[in-house]
VEXLOTOR-965516 format. One record per residue (C-alpha): x, y, z. Coordinates in pm, whole numbers, plus 50000, padded with zeros to 5 digits. Layout:
// VEXLOTOR-965516
XYZ/...
// end
This chain:
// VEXLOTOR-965516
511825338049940/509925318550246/512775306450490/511875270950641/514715263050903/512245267951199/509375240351014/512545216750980/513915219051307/510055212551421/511025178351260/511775146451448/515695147451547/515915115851352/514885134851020/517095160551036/519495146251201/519015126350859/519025163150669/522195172550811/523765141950697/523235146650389/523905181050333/527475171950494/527885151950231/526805170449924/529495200650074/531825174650018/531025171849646/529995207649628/526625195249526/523565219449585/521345196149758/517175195749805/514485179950006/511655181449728/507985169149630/505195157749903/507915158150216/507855198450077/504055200050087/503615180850415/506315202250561/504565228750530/501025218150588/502485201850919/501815167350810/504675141750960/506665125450613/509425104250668/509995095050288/512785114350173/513305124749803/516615143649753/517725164549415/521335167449375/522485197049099/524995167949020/526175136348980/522965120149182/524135082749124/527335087849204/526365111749513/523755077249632/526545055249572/528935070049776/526025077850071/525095043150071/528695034050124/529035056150396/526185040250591/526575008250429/523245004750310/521464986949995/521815009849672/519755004449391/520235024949040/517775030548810/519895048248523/517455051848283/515775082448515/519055090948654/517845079749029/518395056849278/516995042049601/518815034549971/517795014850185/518455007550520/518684975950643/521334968250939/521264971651228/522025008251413/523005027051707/520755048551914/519635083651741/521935108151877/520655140952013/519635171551771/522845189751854/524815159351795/522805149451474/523825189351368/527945180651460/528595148351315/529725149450971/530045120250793/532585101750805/532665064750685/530065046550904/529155075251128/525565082050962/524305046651070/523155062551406/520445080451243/518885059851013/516945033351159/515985002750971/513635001950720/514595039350596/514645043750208/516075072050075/515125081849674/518055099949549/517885120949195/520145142548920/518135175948892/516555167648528/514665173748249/511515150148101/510835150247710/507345127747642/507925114847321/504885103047280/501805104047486/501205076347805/504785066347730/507465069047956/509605096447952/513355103447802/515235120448083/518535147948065/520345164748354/519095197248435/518365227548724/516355224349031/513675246848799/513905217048595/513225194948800/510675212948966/508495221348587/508395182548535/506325175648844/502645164548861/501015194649016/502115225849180/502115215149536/504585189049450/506505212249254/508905232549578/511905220849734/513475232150012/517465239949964/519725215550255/522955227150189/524735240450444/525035276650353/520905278550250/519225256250470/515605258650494/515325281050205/511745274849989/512025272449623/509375280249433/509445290249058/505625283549031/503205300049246/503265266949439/502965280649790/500075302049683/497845274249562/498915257249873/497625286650123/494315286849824/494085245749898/494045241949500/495505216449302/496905231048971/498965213848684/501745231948578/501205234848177/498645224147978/499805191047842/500465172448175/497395149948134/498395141847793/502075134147875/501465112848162/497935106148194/497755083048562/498135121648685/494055119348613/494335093548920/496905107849121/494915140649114/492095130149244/493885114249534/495525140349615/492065156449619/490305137749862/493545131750107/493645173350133/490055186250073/491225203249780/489665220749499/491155215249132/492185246848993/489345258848687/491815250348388/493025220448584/489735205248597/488645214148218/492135202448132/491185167948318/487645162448132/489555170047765/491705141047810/489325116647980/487105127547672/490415115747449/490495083947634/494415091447781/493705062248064/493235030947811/496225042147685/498495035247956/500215003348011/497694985548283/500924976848512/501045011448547/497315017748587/497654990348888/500295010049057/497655038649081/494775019449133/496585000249442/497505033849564/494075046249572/493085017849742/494845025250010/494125065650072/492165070050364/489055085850224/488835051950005/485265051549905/485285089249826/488635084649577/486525059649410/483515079549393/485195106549243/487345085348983/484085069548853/482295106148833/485245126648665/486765091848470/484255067648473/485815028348458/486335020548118/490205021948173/489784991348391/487154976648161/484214989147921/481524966948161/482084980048478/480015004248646/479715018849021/476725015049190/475055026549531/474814987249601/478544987849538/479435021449739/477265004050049/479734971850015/482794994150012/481945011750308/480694980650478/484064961550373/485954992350537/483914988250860/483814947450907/487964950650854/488364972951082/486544952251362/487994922251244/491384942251331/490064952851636/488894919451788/491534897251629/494644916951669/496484881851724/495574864851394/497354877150995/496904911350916/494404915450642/495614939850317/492154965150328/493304976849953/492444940349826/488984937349970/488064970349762/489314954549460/487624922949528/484224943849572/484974967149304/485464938749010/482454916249184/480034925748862/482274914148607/481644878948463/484184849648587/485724848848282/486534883748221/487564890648568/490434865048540/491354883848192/491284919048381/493014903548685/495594888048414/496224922448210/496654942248520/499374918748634/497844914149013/499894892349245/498634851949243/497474858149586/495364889749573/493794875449251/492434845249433/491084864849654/489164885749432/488144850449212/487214832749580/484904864049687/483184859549330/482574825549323/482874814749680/480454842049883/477324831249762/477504797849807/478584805250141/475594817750289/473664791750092/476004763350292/476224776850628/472034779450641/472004739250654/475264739850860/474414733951257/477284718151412/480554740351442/482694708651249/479994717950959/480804755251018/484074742951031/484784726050678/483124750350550/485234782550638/488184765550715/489334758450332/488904802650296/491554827650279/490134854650644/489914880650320/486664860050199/485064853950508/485594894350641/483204901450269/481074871850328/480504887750677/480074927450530/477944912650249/475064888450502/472474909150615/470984873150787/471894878251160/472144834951168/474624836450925/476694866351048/476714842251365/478044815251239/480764836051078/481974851151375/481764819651566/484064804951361/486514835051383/485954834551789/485524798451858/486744776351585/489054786751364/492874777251521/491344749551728/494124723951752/494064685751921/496474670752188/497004640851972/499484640551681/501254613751422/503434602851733/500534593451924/498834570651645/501994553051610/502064544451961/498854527951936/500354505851621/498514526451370/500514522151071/501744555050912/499684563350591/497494589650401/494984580350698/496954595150951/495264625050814/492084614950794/492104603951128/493264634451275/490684653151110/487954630251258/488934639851577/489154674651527/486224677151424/484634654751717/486454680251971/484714711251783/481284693751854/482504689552187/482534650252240/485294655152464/487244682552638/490724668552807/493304652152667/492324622352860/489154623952669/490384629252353/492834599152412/489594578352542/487364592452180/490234583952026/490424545652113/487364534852144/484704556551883/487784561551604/489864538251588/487494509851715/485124514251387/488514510551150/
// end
């Protein structure tokens, strides 16, 4: 069996300082202990994973329980599947040193020094999965690490790597899973997967594109049987989200969404949508306009990429049935009026800023949009006035402030009221169109243009 000590010393010192931790630990309970799943597969691929999803042959709540005591940490249960989640969120020391990190056993409060905050741990009982019926989720038992290895997605998610202290850095692998690794093949491991959980039809085709895969022969024939069979529609849509989002946000984006639409078509989101090349241009030109909006405007909100592919990808679908399929699938208020702005807002954009000359009329305009509608409104123009305007108002416009404020108007006797507003806007919008540059000025505009005509 493959040793992997060396690969997990080739880890940062905070991950196995992390490791050792553990392990320390699980001796104390006599627990055999695993690192399994995708931090297994990246290991050995040399990809850097800091997620950490540990298999205890044991008690694995009461083994998180008494971890997250010890570093006094968050701990969340989820005893229906026999797992739960830590997470870090105090403050710590500084990372000791590798040898250190390899010394320290852990006492109460000594792990803190290693995990920084923001680490989550997922922490599970070795266990077996019984589908009961198809799509649903599944009853769960204690079990082996084989066990708990055969229940997993595909083969390359299906080794762990022992952390105990008297095997550490020992591979396990009951499946051939290495050697579909070395092949770059993506396998299932028996021949109802698809039927028992069928969002494995999306996860597999992410995993797909994020490697350069192949899918194994029966994988793939395995894969068209149960799109034939419909297995997507009949998964709860909260769940179909959760994949979808994920997709989303894969690097090779517009490829995973290619490839869903060509091996699963859409009809799991709904029976009317369809994937064009007009479509595939807007992904790719939503990808590029966010990324040099992130370039140029590091200083201004960071913009969630994932949401302007949904926004494109639902675009065809009438008003009415985009709020139902926005409504089923349970997306967040937020990213939903997003996606309803871009449908009904980006037309009329364009169509508005043609007449629009002065930046206050660029202005009122863009101000009232989320940056989310205005980056697609910019990928979708191919009128260079229009992309002007745009990006003026991202450059020149957008954040403008005035010197003056409610304190100011009520030094001048103005009497407080819903005007105040008004007012304010007025000479915003005069200091856009550049009627006056100092505060002096603005003062002066102020006086004798605004207030003087009330």
């Amino acid at each position: 069996m493959e040793n992997l000590t060396e690969k997990l010393k080739s880890c940062s010192s905070e991950i196995l300082a992390r490791l050792k931790f553990i392990a320390a630990l699980a001796g104390e309970f006599n627990y055999p202990v695993y690192i399994v799943g995708g931090f297994v597969r990246d290991l050995i691929l040399g990809v850097e994973d800091f997620d950490l999803d540990i298999v205890i042959e044991g008690d694995g709540i009461h083994f998180a329980k008494e971890l997250s005591h010890r570093l006094k940490a968050d701990f969340i249960k989820h005893r229906r599947f026999q797992t739960a989640t830590i997470v870090i969120k105090d403050k710590t020391h500084p990372h000791p040193a590798p040898q250190e990190a390899a010394a320290v056993k852990p006492s109460s409060g000594a792990g803190g020094r290693f995990f920084s905050i923001g680490t989550k741990i997922d922490i599970a009982t070795a266990r077996k999965e019984i589908y009961e019926q198809p799509a649903a989720l599944p009853r769960v038992s204690p079990g082996t690490i084989k066990d708990d290895l055969g229940r997993r997605d595909f083969s390359i998610n299906a080794m762990a790597v022992s952390i105990s202290e008297g095997a550490f850095g020992q591979l396990v692998d009951f499946y051939d899973s290495r050697e579909d690794l070395r092949n770059r093949r993506i396998r299932v491991l028996h021949s109802l997967s698809f039927i028992d959980d069928p969002t494995r039809l999306l996860r597999i085709i992410r995993f797909e594109q994020r490697f350069n895969f192949s899918l194994e022969k029966t994988t793939l024939r395995l894969l068209k049987e149960a799109v034939n069979l419909k297995m997507l529609q009949k998964v709860h849509k909260h769940r179909l989200r959760d994949e979808l989002i994920l997709i989303f946000k894969e690097p090779q984006t517009v490829r995973c969404i290619k490839r869903v639409y060509a091996l699963c078509g859409f009809e799991f989101i709904h029976p009317g949508l369809r994937l064009s090349s007009k479509m595939l241009a807007m992904l790719k030109k939503a990808n590029e306009t966010h990324m040099w909006f992130k370039n140029n405007f590091p200083h201004k909100r960071r913009l969630e990429l994932w949401v302007l592919y949904l926004a494109v990808l639902l675009e065809g679908l009438p008003s009415l049935t985009l709020r139902k399929v926005l409504m089923e699938f349970a997306f967040h208020k937020s990213e939903s009026k997003i996606v309803l702005s871009y449908k009904s807002d980006a037309q009329r954009i364009s169509l508005k800023l043609k007449g629009a000359v002065s930046p206050s009329s660029i202005y009122k305009i863009l101000e009232p949009l989320r940056y989310e509608v205005i980056i697609l409104a910019l990928a979708k123009t191919n009128e260079a006035r229009i992309k002007n305007k745009l990006i003026d108002f991202l450059r020149l416009y957008n954040g403008s402030r005035i010197f003056t404020s409610g304190h100011e108007l009520k030094a001048l006797g103005v009497q407080p009221g819903p005007h105040f507003k008004e007012i304010l806007k007025t000479l915003l919008y005069a200091k856009l169109d550049k009627k006056f540059h100092t505060k002096e000025e603005e003062l002066s505009y102020l006086q004798n243009v605004i207030l003087a005509k009330r």
